[in-house]
N, C-alpha and C positions, 0 to 999 in steps of 0.2 A: 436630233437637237439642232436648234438655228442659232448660234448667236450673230449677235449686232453687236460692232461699235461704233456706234454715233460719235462725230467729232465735237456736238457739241455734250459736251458731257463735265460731268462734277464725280467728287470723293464724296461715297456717304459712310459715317461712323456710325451708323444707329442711332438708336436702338432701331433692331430689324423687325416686321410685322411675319411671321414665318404661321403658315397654313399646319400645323401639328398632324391632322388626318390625311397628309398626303405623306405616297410614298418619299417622295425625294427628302424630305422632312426628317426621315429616322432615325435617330441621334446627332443632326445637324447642331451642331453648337457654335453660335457667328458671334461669341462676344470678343472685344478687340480684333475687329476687323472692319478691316477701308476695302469697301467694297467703290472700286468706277465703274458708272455706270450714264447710260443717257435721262438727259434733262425731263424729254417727254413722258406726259403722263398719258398718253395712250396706252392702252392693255388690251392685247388680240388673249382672249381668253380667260385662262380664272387665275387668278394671281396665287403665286404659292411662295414666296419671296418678297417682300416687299419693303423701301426706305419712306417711311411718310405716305406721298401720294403717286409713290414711281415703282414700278413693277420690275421686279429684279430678274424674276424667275415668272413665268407662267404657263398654266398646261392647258392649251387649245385642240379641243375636241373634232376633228376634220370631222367632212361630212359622209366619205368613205367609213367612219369609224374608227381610223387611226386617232393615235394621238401625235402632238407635237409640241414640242416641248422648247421656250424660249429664253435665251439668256440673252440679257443685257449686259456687256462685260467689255470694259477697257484695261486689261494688266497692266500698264504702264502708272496708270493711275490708282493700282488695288494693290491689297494683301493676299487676296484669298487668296491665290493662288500659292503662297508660300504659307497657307496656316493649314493645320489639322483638316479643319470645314472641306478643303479642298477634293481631297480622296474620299471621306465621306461620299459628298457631294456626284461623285462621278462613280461612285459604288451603288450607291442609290439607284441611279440611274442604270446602270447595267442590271440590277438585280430587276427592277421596275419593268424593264425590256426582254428579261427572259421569264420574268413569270405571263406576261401576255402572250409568249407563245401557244402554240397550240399543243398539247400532251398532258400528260399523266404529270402530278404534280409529286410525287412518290411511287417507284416503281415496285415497291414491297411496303404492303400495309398492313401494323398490326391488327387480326382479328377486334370487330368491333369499332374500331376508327373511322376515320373518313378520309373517301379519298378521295380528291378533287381533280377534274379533267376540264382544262381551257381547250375550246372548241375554237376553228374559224370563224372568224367573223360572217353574217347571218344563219350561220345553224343554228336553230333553235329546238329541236329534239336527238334526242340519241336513241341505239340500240342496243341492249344490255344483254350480253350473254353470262351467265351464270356458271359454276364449277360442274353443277347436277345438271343442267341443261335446262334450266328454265331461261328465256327470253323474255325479256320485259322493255316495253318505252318508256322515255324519259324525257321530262322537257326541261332545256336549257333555260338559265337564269342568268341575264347579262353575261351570254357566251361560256357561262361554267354550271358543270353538273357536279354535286354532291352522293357520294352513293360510302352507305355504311355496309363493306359485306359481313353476312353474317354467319357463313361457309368459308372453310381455308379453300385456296386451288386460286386458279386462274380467271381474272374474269376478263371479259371482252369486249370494250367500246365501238360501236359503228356508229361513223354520221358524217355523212356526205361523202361515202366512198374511202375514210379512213378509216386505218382499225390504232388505238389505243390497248393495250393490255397493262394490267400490274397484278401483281398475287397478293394474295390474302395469305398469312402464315399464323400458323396455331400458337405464337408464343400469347403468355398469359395477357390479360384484360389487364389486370392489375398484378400489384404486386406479391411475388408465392412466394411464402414462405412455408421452409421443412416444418412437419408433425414432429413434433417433440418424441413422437413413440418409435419416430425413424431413427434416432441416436442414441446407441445404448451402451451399455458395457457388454462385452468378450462374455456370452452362455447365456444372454437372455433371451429365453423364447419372445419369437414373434419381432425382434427388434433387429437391427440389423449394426455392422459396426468395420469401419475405413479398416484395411490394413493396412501396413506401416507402409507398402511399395508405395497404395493407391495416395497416403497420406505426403509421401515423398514426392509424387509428382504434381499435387495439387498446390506445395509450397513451391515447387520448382516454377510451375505455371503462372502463378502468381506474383514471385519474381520479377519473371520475365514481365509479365502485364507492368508492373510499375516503372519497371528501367524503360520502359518503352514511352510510358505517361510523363513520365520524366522529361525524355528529350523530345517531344510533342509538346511539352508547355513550356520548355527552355526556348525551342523555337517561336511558338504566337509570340513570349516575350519580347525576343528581339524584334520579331517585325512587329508589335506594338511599339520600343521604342524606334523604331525607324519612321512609324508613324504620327508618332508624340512630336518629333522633329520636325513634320510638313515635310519629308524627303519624297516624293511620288516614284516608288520603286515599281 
């Protein structure tokens, strides 16, 4: 990221012109906010920000293939930096910069899924090794391959001398639910039925499971209200 702060520059209140289908965009909410910013309306790029006819934010495409990404920003003269928008804003951005990496975008993928692998910049095919041993090629799709396995096990990305790997696991496609003819009363053939241990330790289990969800959502709480505040912890 570049910013600039131009000395000659103004406070803009909005309303802001904000690009929705880009990353940095994703739950960005800039209402009541003084964003300072420079006067010029040049724009190196495609604007993803924007007050009127002045480019706030924009995302310029190098000719390497990078991107680069441009703030216009005077904090002496703004809000954002003390509002919500703020960590948003710079969350976006770290999240936007690590999915461009190159790897596996989930290293265990449900049976039937897709799983996605960002490649370097100009590879345009991959090597596919399969759990049974079939090998297959594949071509890249603006530096990302798509691949549904349809075998649990391991499979194997090659391209350009890297190897990628993630598993495939047998859990269900959808959601399983018990046969009714699994759950029965104590002497009926064919059905089968908890004993009191196995039924002790599966409340015991369960328990645990919630006292644990418990204090997992007591925390996001607090750090949501930390960042309800504009506090950048």
């Amino acid at each position: 990221m570049r910013i600039t702060a131009d000395q000659d520059a103004e406070s803009y209140l909005g309303p802001f012109v904000v690009d929705r289908n880009h990353p940095l965009a994703e739950g960005l909410a800039l209402d009541g906010v003084i964003w300072g910013a420079s006067k010029s309306t040049t724009t190196a790029g495609s604007p993803v920000i924007m007050a009127g006819n002045i480019s706030l934010v924009s995302d310029l495409r190098r000719a390497d293939g990078a991107r680069e990404v441009r703030l216009s920003f005077r904090p002496e003269l703004s809000t954002l930096q003390r509002s919500p928008a703020w960590p948003v804003l710079m969350w976006n951005l770290l999240s936007w910069r690590a999915s461009e990496l190159p790897g596996v975008s989930q290293s265990n993928v449900r049976l039937g899924s897709d799983a996605k692998i960002k490649l370097p910049p100009g590879v345009t095919a991959v090597e596919v090794s399969e759990p049974g041993g079939t090998v297959r090629q594949m071509t890249a799709l603006d530096r990302t391959v798509s691949l549904r396995p349809e075998a649990p096990g391991i499979y194997e990305i090659t391209a350009a001398g890297e190897r990628y790997l993630f598993v495939s696991n047998c859990a269900a496609q959808g959601r399983v639910r018990p046969k009714r003819e699994r759950f029965g009363t104590l002497g009926q053939p064919g059905r089968c039925c908890w004993s009191r241990e196995r039924v002790a330790k599966h409340r015991l289990g369960l328990s645990v499971a919630l006292d644990a969800s418990a204090v997992i959502a007591s925390g996001f709480g607090f750090a949501s209200a930390r960042r309800e505040s504009g506090v950048v912890v």
